[in-house]
TORVEX-936301 format. One record per residue (C-alpha): residue in one letter; z, x, y. Coordinates in steps of 0.05 Angstrom, whole numbers, padded with zeros to 5 digits, always signed. Each point is the difference from the previous one (the first is absolute). Layout:
REM TORVEX-936301
AZXY/...
This chain:
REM TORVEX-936301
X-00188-00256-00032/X+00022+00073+00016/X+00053+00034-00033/X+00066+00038+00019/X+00010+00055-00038/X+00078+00008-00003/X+00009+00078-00008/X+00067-00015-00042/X+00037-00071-00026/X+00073+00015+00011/X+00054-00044+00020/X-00027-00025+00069/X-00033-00063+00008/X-00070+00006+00026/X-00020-00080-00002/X-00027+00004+00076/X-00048+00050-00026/X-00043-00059-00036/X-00020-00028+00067/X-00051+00067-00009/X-00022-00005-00061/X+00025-00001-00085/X+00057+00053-00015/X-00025+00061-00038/X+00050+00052-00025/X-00017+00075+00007/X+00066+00020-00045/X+00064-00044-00027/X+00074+00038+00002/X+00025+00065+00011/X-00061+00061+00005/X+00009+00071+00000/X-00014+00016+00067/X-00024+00072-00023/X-00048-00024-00050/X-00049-00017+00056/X-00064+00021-00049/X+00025-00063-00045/X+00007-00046+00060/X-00068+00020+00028/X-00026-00018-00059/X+00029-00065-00013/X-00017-00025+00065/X-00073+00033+00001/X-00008-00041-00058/X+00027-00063+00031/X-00037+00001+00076/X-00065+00018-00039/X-00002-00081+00005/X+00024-00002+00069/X-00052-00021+00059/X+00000+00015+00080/X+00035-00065+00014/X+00058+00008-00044/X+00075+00031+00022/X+00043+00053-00026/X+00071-00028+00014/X+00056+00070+00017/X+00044-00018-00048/X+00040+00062-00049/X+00007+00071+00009/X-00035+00033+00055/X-00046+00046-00044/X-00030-00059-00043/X-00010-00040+00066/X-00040+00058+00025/X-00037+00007-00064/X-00025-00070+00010/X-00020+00005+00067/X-00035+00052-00015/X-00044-00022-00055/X-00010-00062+00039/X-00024+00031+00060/X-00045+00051-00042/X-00037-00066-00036/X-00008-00040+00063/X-00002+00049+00062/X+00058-00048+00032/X+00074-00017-00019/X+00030-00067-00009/X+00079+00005+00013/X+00045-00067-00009/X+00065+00032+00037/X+00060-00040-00012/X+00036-00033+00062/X+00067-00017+00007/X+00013-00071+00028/X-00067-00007+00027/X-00036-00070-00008/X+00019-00068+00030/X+00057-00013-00044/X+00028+00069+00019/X-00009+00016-00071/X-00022+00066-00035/X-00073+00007+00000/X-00056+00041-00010/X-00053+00032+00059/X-00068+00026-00010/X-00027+00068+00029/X-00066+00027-00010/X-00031+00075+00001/X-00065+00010+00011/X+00001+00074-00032/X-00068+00021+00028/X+00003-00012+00068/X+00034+00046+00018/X-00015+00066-00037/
């Protein structure tokens, strides 16, 4: 089964996201958003385990989501978003969509 790696496990509820795969958490809590050599780090260490069918869920400050992405799109030459949606399913509840980057294709 893939996994979504969850690039921070704060106070929102991300249940839809196990349709995709098992939870992973990239970080827990407040960060530093300066200390971005001690994020990239952490989650280097983390998506080491990662594969090309897993997601990164945006989740958290803008810097460590773009740390994740990046590492993930540097291991597997594509990116795996889960994107959270607003009242999107049948039951007009929250949800979450898939989007997918193929990063070589177009450079």
């Amino acid at each position: 089964m893939p996994k979504v790696y969850v690039v921070n496990k704060g106070g929102h509820d991300h249940s839809d996201a196990k349709r995709f795969g098992d939870l992973v958490y990239l970080s827990e809590g407040t960060i530093n958003r300066y200390a971005v050599s001690n994020i990239y780090r952490q989650f280097s260490a983390i998506l080491q385990n990662s594969s090309s069918k897993d997601y990164v869920l945006i989740t958290g400050l803008s810097v460590m989501s773009s740390i994740a992405c990046s590492i993930f799109a540097r291991l597997h030459g594509r990116l795996n978003l889960l994107l959270f949606k607003p009242g999107r399913n049948k039951e007009n509840k929250n949800c979450y969509v898939e989007r997918t980057i193929l990063i070589d294709e177009l450079l």
